[in-house]
TITOR-500795 format. One record per atom (N, C-alpha, C, CB): x, y, z. Coordinates in steps of 0.2 Angstrom, whole numbers, padded with zeros to 4 digits, always signed. Glycine has a CB too. Example, Ala and Ser with C-alpha at 12.3 -4.5 7.8 and 13.67 -1.06 7.14 Angstrom:
<nodes>
+0066-0028+0039/+0062-0022+0039/+0066-0016+0039/+0057-0022+0045/+0064-0011+0035/+0068-0005+0036/+0064+0000+0039/+0070-0003+0029/
</nodes>
This chain:
<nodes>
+0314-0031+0325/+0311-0024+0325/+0307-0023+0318/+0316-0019+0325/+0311-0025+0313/+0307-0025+0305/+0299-0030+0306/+0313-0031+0297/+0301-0033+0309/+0297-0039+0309/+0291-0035+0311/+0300-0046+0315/+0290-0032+0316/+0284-0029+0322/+0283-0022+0316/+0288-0027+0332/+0287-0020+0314/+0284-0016+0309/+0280-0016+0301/+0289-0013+0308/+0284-0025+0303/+0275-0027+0296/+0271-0026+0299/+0272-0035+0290/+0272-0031+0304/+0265-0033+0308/+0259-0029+0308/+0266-0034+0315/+0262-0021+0311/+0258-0017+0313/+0257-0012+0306/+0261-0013+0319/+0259-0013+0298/+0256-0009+0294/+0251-0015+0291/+0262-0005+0289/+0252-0022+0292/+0247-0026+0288/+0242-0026+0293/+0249-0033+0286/+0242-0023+0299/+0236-0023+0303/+0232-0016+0301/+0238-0024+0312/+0235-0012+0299/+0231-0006+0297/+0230-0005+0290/+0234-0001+0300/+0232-0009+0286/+0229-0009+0278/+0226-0016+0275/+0235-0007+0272/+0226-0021+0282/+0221-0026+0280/+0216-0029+0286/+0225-0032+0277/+0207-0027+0285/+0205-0026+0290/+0204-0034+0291/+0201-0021+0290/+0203-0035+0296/+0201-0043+0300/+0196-0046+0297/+0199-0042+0307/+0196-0052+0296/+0191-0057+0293/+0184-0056+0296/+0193-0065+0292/+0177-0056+0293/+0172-0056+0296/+0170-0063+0297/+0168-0051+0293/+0172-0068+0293/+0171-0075+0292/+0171-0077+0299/+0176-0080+0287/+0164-0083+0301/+0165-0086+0307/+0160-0090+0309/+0167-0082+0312/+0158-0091+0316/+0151-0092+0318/+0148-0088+0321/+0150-0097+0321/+0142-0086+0320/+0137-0081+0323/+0132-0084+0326/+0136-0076+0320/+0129-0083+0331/+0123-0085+0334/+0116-0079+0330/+0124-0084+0342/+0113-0082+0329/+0107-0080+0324/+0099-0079+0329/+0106-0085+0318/+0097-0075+0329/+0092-0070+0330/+0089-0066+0328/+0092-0068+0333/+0080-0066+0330/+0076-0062+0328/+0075-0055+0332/+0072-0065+0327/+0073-0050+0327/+0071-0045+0331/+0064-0040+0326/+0079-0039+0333/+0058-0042+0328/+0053-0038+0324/+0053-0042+0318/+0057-0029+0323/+0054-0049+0317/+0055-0052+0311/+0061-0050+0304/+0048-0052+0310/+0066-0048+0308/+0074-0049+0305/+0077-0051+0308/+0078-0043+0303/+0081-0055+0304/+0087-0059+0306/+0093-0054+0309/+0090-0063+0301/+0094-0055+0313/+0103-0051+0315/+0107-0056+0317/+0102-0044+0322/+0113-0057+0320/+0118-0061+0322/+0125-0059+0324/+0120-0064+0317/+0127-0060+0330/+0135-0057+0333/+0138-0066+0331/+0135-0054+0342/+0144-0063+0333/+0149-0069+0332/+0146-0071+0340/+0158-0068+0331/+0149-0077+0339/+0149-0083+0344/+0153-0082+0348/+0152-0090+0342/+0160-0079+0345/+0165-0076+0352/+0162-0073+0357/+0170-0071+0350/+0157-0069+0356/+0155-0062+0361/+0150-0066+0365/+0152-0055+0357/+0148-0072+0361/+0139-0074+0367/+0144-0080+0372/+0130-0080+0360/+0142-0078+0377/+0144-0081+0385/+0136-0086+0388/+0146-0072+0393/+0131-0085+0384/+0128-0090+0387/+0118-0086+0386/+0132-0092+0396/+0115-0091+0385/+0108-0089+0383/+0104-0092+0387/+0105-0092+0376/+0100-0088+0391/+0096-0089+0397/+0090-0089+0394/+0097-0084+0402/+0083-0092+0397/+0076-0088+0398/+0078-0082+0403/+0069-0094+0401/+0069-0078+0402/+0069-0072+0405/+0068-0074+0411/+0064-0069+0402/+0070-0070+0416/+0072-0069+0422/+0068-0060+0425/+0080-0071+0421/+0068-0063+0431/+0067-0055+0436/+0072-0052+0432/+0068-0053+0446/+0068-0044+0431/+0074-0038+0431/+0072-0034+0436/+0076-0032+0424/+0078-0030+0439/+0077-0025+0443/+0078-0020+0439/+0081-0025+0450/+0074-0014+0440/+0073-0010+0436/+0077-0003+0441/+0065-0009+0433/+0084-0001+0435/+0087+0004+0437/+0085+0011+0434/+0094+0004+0437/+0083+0015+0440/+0079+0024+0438/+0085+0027+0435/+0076+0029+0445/+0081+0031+0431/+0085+0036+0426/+0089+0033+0425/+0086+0041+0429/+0086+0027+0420/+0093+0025+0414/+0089+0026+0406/+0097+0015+0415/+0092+0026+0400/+0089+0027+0395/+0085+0020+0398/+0094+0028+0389/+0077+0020+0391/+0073+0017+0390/+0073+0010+0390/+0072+0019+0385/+0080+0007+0384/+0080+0003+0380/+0084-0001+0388/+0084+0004+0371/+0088+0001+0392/+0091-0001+0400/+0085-0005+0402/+0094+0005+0405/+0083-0010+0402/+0077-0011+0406/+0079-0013+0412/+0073-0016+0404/+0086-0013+0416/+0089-0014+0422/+0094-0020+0424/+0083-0013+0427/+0095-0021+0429/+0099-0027+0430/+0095-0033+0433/+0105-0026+0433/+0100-0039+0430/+0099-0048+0431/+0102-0049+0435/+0100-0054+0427/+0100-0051+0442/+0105-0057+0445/+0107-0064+0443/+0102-0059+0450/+0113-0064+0440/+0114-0071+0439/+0120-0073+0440/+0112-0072+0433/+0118-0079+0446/+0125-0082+0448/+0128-0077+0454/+0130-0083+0440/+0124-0074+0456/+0127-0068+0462/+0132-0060+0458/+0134-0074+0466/+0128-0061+0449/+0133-0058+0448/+0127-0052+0444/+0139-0062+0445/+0126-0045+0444/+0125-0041+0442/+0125-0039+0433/+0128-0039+0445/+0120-0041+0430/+0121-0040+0421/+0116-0035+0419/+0119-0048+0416/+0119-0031+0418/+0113-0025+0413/+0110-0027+0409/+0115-0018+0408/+0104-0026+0408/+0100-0028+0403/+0099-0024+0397/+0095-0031+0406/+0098-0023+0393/+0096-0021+0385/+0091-0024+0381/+0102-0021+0381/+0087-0020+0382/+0081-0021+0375/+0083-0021+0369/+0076-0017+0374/+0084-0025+0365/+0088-0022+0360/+0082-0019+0352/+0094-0029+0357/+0076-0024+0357/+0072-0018+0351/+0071-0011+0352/+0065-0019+0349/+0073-0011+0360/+0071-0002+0358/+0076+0000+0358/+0065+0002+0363/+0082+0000+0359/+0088+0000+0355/+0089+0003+0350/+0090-0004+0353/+0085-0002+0346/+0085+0001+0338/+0080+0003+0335/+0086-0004+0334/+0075+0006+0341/+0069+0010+0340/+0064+0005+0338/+0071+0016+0334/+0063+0002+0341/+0058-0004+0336/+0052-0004+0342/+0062-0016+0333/+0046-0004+0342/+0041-0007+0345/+0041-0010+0351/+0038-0011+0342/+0040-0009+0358/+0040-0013+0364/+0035-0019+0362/+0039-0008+0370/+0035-0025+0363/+0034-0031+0365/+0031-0034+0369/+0038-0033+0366/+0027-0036+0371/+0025-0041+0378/+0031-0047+0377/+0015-0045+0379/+0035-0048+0382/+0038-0055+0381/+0034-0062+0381/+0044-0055+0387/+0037-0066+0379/+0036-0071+0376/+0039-0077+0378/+0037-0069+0371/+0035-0085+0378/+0040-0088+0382/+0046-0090+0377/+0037-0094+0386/+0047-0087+0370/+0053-0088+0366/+0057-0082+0366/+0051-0090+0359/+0056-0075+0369/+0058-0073+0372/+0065-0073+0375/+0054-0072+0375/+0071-0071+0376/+0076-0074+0381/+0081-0070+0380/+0079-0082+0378/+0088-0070+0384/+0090-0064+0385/+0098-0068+0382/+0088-0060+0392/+0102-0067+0378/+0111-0067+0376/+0114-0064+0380/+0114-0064+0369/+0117-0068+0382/+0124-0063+0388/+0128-0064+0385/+0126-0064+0397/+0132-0058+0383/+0136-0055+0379/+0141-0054+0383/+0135-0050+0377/+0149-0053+0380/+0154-0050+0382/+0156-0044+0379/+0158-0054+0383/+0156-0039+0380/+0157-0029+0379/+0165-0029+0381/+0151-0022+0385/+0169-0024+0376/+0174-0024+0380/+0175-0018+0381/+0180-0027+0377/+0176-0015+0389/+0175-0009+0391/+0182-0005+0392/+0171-0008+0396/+0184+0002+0393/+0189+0006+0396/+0192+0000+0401/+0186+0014+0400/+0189-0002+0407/+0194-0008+0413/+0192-0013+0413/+0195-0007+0421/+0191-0017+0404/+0189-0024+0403/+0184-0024+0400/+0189-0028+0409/+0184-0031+0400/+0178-0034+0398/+0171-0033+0403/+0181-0041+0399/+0166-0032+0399/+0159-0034+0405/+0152-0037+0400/+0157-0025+0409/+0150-0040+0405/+0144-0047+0404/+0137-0040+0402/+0141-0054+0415/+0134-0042+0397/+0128-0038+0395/+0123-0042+0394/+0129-0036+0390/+0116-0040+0395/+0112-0048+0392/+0106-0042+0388/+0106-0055+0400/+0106-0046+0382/+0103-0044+0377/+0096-0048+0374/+0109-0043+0372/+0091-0044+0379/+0085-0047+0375/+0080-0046+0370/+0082-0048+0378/+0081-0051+0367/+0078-0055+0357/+0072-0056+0358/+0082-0064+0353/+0070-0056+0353/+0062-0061+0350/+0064-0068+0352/+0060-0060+0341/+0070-0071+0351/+0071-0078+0349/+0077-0077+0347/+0066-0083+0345/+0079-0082+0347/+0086-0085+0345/+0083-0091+0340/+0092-0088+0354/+0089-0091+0334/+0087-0095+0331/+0093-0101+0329/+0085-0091+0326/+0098-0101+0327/+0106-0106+0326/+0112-0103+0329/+0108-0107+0317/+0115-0107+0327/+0123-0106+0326/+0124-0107+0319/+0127-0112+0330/+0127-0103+0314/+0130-0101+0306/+0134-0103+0307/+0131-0095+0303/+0141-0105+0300/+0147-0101+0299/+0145-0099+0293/+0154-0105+0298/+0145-0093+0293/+0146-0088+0289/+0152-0087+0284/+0146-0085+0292/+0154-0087+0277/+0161-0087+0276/+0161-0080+0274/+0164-0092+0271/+0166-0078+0270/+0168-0071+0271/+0165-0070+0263/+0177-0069+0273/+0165-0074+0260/+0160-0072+0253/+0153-0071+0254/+0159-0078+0247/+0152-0074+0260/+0145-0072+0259/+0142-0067+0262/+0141-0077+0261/+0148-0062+0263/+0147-0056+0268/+0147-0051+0265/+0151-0055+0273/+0143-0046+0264/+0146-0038+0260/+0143-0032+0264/+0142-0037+0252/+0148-0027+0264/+0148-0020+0268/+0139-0018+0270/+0151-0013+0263/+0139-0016+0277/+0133-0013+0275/+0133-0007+0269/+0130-0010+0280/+0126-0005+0266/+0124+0000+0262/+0126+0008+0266/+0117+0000+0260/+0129+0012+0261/+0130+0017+0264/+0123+0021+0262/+0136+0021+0262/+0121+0023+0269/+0114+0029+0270/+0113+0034+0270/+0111+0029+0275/+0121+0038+0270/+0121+0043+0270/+0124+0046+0277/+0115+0045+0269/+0125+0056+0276/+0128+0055+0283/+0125+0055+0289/+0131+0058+0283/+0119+0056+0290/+0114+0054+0296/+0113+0051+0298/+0110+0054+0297/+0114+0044+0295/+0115+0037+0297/+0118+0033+0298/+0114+0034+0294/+0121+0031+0304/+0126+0028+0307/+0126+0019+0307/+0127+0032+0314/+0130+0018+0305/+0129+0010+0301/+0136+0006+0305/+0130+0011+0291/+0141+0011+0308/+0147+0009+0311/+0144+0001+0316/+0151+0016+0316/+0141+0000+0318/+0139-0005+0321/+0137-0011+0318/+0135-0004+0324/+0135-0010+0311/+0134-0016+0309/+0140-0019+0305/+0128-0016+0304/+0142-0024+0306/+0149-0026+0303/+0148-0031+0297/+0154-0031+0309/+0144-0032+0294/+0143-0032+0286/+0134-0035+0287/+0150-0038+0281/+0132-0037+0280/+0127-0041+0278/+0130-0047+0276/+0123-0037+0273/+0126-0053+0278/+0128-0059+0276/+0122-0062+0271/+0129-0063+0284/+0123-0066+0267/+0117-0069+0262/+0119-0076+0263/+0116-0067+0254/+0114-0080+0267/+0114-0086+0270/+0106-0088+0268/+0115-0085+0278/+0107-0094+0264/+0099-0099+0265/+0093-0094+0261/+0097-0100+0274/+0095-0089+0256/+0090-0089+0254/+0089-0080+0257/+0085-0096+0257/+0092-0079+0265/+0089-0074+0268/+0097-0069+0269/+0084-0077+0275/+0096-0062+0272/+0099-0057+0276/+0098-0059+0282/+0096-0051+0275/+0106-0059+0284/+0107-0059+0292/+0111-0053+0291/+0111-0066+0297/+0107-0047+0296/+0114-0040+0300/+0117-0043+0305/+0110-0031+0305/+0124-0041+0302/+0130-0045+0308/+0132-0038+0311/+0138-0050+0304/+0132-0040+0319/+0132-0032+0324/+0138-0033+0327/+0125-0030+0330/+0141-0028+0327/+0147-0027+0330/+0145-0025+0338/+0152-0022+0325/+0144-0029+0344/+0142-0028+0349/+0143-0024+0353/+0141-0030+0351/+0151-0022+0352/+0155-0018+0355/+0154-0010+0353/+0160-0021+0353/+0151-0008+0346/+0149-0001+0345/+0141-0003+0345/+0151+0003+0338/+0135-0008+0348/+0130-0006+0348/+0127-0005+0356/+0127-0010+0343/+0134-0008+0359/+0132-0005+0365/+0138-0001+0367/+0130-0009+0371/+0137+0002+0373/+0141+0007+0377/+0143+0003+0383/+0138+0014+0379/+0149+0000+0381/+0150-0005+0387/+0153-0002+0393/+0155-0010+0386/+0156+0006+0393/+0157+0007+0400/+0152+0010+0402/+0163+0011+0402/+0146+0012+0399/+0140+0013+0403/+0136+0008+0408/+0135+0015+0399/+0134+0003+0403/+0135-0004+0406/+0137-0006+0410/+0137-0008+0404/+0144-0006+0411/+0149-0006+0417/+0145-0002+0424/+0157-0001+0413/+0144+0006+0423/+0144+0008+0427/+0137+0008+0431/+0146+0012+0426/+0130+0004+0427/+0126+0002+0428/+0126-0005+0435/+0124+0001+0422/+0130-0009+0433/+0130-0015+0435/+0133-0014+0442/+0133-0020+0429/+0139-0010+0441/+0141-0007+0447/+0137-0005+0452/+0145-0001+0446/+0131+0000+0450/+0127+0006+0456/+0122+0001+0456/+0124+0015+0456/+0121-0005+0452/+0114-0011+0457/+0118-0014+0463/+0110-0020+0451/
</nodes>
């Protein structure tokens, strides 16, 4: 019993390492990067079927593999400039962990650029912007090679039981 009572106070006064591998990508000519854990696999672009009356940045769902994947713009997402795609263009399918599980997201980049490890020195908080500015998605700044990678916590930059319920009504 003592035992499960550190456990669960060292889990709430020491937050989890950010150190790891992240797959690296462009968006609008900035680097960003999720861990490796969450990427399930990197396709070219493919048909979308476009589902009505979803926000903007939803450009609809992928058939892939017989299986239904919402898709996300992630530049307009983040308010950035719609794009003509490109054949470097390509979409990350992600894993989002929702209210009843896990669900497959595909998230299309400008390009995909490596695989990092990142260590935990080379990571610092984002900047605080103030309170209008919500920053809970980004899970720190990394300084790698010279350059800034935004490491995104994928899980608050989407809404995975929306997602969820997208992928459901295609």
């Amino acid at each position: 019993m003592e035992g499960r009572e550190r456990k669960k106070i060292s889990e709430v006064c020491c937050p989890p390492k950010k150190e790891g591998k992240f797959l690296t990508f462009t968006l609008d000519g900035e680097e960003y990067a999720v861990s490796i854990h969450k990427v399930k696999e990197i396709i070219g672009m493919m048909p979308i079927t476009i589902v009505p009356r979803t926000p903007i940045f939803l450009k609809g769902v992928m058939n892939l593999r017989g299986k239904m994947i919402p898709i996300v713009d992630l530049r307009l997402k983040f308010g950035m400039e719609e794009l003509e795609y490109t054949d470097r263009t390509c979409v990350i399918i992600v894993e989002v962990g929702a209210s009843t599980g896990p669900v497959l997201v595909g998230l299309v980049v400008d390009a995909v650029s490596e695989v990092l490890h990142i260590k935990e020195e080379e990571i610092e908080e984002p900047p605080a912007f103030g309170g209008k500015f919500q920053t809970d998605h980004i899970l720190g700044l990394a300084k790698t090679g010279g350059q800034v990678k935004i490491l995104l916590d994928m899980d608050k930059v989407l809404d995975p039981d929306a997602a969820e319920g997208l992928a459901q009504a295609a």
